[in-house]
C-alpha positions as protocol buffer text, in pm:
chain_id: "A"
residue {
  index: 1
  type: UNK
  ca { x: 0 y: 0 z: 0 }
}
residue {
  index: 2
  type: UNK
  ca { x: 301 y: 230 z: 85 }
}
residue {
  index: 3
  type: UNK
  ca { x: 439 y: 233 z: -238 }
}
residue {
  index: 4
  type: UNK
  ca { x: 151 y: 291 z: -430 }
}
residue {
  index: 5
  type: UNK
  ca { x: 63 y: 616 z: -181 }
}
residue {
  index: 6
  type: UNK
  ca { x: 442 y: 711 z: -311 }
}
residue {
  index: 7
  type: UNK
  ca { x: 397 y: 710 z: -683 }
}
residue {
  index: 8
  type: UNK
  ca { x: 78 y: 918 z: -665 }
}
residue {
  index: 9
  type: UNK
  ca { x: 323 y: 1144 z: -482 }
}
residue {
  index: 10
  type: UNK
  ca { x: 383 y: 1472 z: -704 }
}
residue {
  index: 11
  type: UNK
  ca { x: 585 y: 1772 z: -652 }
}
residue {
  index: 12
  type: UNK
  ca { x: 498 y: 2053 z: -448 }
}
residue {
  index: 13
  type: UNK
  ca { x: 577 y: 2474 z: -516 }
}
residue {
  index: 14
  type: UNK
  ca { x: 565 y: 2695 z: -267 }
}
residue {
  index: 15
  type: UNK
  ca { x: 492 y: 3052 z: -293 }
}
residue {
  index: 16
  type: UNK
  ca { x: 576 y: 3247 z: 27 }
}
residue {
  index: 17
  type: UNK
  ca { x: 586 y: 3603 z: 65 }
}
residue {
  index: 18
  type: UNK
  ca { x: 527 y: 3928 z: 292 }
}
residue {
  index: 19
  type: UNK
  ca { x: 120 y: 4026 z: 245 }
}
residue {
  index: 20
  type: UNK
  ca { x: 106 y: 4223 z: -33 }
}
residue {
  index: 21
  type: UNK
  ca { x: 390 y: 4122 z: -243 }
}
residue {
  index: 22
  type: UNK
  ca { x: 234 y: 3960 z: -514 }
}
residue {
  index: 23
  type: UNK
  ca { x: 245 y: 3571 z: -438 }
}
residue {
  index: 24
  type: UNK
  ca { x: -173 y: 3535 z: -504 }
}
residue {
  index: 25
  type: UNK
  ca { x: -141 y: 3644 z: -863 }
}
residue {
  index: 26
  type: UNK
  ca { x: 146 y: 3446 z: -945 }
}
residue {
  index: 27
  type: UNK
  ca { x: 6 y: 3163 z: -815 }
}
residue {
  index: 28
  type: UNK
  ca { x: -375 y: 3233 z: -983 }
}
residue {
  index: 29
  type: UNK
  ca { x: -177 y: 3334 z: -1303 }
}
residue {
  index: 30
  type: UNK
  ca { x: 42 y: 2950 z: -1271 }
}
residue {
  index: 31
  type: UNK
  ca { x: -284 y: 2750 z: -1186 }
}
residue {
  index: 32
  type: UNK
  ca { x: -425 y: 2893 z: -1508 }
}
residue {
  index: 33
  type: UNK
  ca { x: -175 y: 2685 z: -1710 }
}
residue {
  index: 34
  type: UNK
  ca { x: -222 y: 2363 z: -1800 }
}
residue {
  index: 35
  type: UNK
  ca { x: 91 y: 2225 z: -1869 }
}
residue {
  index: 36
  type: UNK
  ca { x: 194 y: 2227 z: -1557 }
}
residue {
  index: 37
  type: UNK
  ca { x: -109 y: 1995 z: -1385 }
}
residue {
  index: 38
  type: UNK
  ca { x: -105 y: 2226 z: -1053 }
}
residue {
  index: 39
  type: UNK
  ca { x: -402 y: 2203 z: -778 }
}
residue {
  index: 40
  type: UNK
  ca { x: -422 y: 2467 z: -507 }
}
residue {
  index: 41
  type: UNK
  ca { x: -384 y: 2343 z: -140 }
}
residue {
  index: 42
  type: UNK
  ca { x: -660 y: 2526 z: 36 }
}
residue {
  index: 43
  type: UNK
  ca { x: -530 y: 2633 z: 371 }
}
residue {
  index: 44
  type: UNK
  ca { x: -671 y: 2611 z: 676 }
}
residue {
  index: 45
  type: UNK
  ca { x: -743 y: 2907 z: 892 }
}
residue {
  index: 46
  type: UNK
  ca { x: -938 y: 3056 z: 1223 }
}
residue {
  index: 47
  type: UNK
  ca { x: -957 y: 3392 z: 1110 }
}
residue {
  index: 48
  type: UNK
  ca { x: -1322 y: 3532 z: 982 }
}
residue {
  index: 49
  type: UNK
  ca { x: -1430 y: 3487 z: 581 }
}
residue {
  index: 50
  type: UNK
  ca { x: -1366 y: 3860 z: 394 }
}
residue {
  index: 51
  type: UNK
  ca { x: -1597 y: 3985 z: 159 }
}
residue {
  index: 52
  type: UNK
  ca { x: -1671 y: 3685 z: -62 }
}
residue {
  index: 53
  type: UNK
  ca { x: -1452 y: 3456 z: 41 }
}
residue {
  index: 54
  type: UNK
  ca { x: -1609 y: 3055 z: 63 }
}
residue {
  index: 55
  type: UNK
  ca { x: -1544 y: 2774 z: 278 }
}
residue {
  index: 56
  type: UNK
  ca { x: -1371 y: 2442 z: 90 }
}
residue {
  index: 57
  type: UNK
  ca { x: -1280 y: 2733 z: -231 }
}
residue {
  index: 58
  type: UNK
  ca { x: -1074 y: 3013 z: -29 }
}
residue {
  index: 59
  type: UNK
  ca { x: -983 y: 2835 z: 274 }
}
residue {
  index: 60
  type: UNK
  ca { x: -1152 y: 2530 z: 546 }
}
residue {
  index: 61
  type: UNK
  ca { x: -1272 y: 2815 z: 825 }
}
residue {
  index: 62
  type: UNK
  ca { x: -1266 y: 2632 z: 1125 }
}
residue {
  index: 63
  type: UNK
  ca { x: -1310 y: 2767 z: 1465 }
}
residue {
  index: 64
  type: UNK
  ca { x: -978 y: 2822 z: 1720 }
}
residue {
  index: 65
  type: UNK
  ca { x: -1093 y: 2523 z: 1897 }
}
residue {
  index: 66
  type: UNK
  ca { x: -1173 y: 2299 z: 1534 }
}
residue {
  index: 67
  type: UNK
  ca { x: -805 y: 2418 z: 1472 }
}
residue {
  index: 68
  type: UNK
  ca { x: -654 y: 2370 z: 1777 }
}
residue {
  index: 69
  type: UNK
  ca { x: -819 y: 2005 z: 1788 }
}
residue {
  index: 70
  type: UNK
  ca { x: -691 y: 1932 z: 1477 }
}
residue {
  index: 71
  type: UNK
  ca { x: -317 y: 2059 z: 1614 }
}
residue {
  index: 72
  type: UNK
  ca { x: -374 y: 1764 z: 1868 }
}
residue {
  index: 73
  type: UNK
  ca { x: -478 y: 1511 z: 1674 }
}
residue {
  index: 74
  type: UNK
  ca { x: -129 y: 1557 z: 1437 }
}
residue {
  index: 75
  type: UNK
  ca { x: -351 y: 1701 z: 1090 }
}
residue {
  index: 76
  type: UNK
  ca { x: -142 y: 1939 z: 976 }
}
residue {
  index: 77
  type: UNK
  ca { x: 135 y: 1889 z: 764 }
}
residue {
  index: 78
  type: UNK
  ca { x: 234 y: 2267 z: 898 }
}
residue {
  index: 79
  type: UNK
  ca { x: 109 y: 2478 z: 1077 }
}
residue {
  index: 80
  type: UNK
  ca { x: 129 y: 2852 z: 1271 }
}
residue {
  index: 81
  type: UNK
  ca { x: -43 y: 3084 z: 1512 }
}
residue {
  index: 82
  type: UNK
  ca { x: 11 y: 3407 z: 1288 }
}
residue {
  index: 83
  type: UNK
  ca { x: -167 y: 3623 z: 1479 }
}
residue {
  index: 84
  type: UNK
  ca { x: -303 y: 3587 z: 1844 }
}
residue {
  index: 85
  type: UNK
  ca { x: -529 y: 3303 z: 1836 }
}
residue {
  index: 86
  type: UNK
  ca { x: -547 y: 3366 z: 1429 }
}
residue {
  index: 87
  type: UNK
  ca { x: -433 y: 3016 z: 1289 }
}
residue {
  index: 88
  type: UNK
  ca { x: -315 y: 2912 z: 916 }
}
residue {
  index: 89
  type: UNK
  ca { x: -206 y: 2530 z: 809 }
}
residue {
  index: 90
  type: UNK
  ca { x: -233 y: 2318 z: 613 }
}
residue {
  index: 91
  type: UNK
  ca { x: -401 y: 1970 z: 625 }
}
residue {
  index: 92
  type: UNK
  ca { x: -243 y: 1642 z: 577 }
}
residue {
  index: 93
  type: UNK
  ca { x: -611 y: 1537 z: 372 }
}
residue {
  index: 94
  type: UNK
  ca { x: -586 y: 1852 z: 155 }
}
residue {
  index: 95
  type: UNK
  ca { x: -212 y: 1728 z: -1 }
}
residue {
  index: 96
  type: UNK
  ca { x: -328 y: 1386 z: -13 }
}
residue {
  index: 97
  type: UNK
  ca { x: -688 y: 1495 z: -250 }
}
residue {
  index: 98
  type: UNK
  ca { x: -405 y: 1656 z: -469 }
}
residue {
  index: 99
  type: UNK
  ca { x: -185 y: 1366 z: -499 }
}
residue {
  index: 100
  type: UNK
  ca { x: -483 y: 1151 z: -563 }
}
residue {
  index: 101
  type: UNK
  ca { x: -615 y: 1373 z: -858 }
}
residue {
  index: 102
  type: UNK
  ca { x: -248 y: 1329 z: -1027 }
}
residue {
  index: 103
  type: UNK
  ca { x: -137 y: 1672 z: -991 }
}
residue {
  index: 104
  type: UNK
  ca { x: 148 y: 1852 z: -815 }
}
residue {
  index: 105
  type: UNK
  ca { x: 43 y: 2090 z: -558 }
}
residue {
  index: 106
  type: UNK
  ca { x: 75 y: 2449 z: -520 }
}
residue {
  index: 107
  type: UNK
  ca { x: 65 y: 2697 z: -223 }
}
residue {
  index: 108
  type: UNK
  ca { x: 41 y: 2993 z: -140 }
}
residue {
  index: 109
  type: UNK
  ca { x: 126 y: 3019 z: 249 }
}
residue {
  index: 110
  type: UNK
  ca { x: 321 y: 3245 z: 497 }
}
residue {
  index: 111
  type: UNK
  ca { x: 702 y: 3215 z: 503 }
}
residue {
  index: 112
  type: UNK
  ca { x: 724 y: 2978 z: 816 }
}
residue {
  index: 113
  type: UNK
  ca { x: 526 y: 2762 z: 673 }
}
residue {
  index: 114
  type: UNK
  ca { x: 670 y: 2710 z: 379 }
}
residue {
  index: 115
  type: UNK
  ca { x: 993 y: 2622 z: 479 }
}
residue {
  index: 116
  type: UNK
  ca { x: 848 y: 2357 z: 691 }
}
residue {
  index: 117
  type: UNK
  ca { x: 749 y: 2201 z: 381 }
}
residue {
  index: 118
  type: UNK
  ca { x: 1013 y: 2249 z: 240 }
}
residue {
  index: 119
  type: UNK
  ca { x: 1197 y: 2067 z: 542 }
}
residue {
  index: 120
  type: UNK
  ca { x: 961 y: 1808 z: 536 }
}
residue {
  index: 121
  type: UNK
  ca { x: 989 y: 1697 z: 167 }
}
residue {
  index: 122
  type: UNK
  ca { x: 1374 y: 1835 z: 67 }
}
residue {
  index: 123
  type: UNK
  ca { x: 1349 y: 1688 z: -271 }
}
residue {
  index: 124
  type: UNK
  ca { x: 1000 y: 1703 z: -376 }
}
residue {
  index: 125
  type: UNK
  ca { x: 980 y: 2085 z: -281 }
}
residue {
  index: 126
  type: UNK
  ca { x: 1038 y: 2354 z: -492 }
}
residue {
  index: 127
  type: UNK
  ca { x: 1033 y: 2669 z: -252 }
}
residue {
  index: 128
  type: UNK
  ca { x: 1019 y: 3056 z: -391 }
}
residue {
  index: 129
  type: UNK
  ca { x: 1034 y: 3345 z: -205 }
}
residue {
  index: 130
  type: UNK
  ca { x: 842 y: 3669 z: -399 }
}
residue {
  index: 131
  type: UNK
  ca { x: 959 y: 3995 z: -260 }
}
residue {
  index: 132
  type: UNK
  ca { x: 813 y: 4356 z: -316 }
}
residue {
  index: 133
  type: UNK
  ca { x: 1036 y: 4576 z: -464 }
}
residue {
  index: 134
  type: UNK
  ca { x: 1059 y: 4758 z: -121 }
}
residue {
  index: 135
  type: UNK
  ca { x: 897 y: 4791 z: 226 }
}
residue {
  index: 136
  type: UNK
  ca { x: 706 y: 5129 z: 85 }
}
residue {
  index: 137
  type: UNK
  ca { x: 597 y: 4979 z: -223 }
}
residue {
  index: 138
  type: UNK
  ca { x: 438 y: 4712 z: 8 }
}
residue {
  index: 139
  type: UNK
  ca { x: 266 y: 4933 z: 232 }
}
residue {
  index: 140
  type: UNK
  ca { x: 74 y: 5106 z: -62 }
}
residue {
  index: 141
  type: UNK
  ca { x: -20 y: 4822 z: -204 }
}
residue {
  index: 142
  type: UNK
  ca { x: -199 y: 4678 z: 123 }
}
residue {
  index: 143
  type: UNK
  ca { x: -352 y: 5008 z: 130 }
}
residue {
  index: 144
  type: UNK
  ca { x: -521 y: 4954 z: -189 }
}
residue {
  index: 145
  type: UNK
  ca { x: -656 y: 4627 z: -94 }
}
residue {
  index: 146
  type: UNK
  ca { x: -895 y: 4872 z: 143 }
}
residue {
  index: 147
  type: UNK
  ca { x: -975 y: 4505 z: 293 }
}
residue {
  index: 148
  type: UNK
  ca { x: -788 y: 4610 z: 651 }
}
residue {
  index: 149
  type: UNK
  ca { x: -710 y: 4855 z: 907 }
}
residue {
  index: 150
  type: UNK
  ca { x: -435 y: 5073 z: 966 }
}
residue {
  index: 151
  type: UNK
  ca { x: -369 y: 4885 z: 1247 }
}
residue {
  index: 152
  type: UNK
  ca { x: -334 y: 4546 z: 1000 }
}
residue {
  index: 153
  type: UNK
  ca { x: -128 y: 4688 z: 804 }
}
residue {
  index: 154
  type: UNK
  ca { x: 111 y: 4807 z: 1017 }
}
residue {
  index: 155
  type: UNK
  ca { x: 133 y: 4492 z: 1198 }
}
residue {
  index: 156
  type: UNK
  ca { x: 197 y: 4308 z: 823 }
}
residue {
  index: 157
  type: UNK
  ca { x: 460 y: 4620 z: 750 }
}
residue {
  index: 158
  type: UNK
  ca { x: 661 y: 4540 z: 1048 }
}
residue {
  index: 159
  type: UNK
  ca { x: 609 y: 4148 z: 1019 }
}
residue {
  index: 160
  type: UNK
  ca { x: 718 y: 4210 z: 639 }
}
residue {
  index: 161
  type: UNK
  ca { x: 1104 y: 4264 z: 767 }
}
residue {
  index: 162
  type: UNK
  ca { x: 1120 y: 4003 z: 977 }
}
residue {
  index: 163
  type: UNK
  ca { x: 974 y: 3751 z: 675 }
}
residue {
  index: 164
  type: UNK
  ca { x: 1228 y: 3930 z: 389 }
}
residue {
  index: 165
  type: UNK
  ca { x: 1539 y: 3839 z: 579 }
}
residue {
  index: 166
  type: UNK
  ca { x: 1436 y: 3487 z: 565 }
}
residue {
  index: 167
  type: UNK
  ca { x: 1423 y: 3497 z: 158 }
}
residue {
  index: 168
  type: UNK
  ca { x: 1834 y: 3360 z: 116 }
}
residue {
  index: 169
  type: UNK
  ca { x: 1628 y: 2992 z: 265 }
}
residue {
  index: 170
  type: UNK
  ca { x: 1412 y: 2930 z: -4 }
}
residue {
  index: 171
  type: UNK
  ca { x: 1504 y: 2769 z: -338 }
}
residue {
  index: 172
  type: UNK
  ca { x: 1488 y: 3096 z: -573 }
}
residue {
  index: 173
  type: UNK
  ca { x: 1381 y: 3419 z: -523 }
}
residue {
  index: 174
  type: UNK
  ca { x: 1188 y: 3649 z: -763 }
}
residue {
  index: 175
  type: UNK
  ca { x: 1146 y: 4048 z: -717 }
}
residue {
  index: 176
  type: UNK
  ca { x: 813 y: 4147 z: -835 }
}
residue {
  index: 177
  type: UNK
  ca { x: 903 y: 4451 z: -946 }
}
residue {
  index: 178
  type: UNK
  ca { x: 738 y: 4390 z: -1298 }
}
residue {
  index: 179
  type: UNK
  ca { x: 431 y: 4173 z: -1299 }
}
residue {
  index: 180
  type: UNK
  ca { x: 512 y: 4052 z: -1642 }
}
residue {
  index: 181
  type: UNK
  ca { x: 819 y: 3958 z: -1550 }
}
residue {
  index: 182
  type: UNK
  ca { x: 772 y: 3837 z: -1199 }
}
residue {
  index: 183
  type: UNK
  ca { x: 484 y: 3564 z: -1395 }
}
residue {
  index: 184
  type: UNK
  ca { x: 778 y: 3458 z: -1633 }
}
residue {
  index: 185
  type: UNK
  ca { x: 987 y: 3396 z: -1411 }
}
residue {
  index: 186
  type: UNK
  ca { x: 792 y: 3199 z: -1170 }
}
residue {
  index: 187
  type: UNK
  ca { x: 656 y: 2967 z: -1499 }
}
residue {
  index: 188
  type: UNK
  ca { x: 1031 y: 2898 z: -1617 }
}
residue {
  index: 189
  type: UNK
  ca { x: 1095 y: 2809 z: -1232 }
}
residue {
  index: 190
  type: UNK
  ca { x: 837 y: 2590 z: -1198 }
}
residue {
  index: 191
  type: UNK
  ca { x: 859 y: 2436 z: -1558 }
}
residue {
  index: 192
  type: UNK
  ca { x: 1195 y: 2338 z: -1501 }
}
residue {
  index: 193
  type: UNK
  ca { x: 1150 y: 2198 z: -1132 }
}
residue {
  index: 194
  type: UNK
  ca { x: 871 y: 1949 z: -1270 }
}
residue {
  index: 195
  type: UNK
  ca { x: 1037 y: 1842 z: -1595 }
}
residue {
  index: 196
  type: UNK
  ca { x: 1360 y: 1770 z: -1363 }
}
């Protein structure tokens, strides 16, 4: 039974980032392209739905005590209190789904997490690190969102230079400076890591 689980096994990209630095629309743009059989691991979180966000589409909502359960019973393959008692991971079931559909996942998840991934599966991880051209370019574009607070976004500011120095761990890192560019770059990447 093991070794079947293994070859179902694909590859896994991670996209980490400080909020606002562009990691969502690489990875929306990447999903959109077909050659590279991608699925999105939906994260797990605490924190409230925005706007129109869905449960099972955007991310598994669960409650602090759902995730804190789930911390217990070992169903994360990562996980992180980001915030006071605001909680991302991701579950063990969600990678599995992928695997069982064929298709290498992708994620988009904060900067700790990734590199726990990437700890956990060396080989089969392909980790890049997008940074924002600089910490003021980052602060106007989480204005624009208009989805938080000043408050927020100072806290994601100052969390932002704490997550940039940890950019030299990851695989590759691309400066998304140029949109056009930035998606380029991150299809070569990822083209090459699942044809190698």
């Amino acid at each position: 039974m093991a070794e079947k689980e293994t070859k179902k096994q694909g590859k896994l990209i991670v996209f980490s980032a400080p909020s606002g630095s562009g990691k969502t629309t690489i990875v929306r743009h990447l999903l959109g392209k077909e050659n590279l059989n991608l699925e999105f691991s939906i994260s797990a979180t605490s924190r409230e739905k925005r706007g129109t966000e869905e449960h099972g589409k955007d991310y598994y909502f669960l409650s602090a005590k759902e995730f804190k359960n789930n911390i217990k019973e070992d169903n994360f393959l990562e996980w992180e209190e980001v915030y006071r008692d605001n909680f991302y991971g991701t579950l063990k079931t969600e990678v599995e789904r992928i695997w069982a559909l064929g298709k290498n996942v992708i994620f988009d998840i904060d900067v700790s997490g990734g590199l726990r991934i990437k700890r956990k599966f060396p080989e089969q991880t392909l980790a890049i690190f997008v940074k924002p051209p600089s910490i003021d370019e980052l602060k106007i574009r989480l204005k624009k969102r208009k989805t938080e607070s000043a408050d927020k976004i100072n806290m994601r500011v100052a969390k932002a230079s704490a997550e940039l120095a940890t950019a030299p761990l990851f695989d590759t890192i691309i400066i998304n400076d140029d949109l056009e560019k930035a998606l380029l770059e991150a299809e070569k990447q990822v083209a090459d890591f699942l044809n190698s």
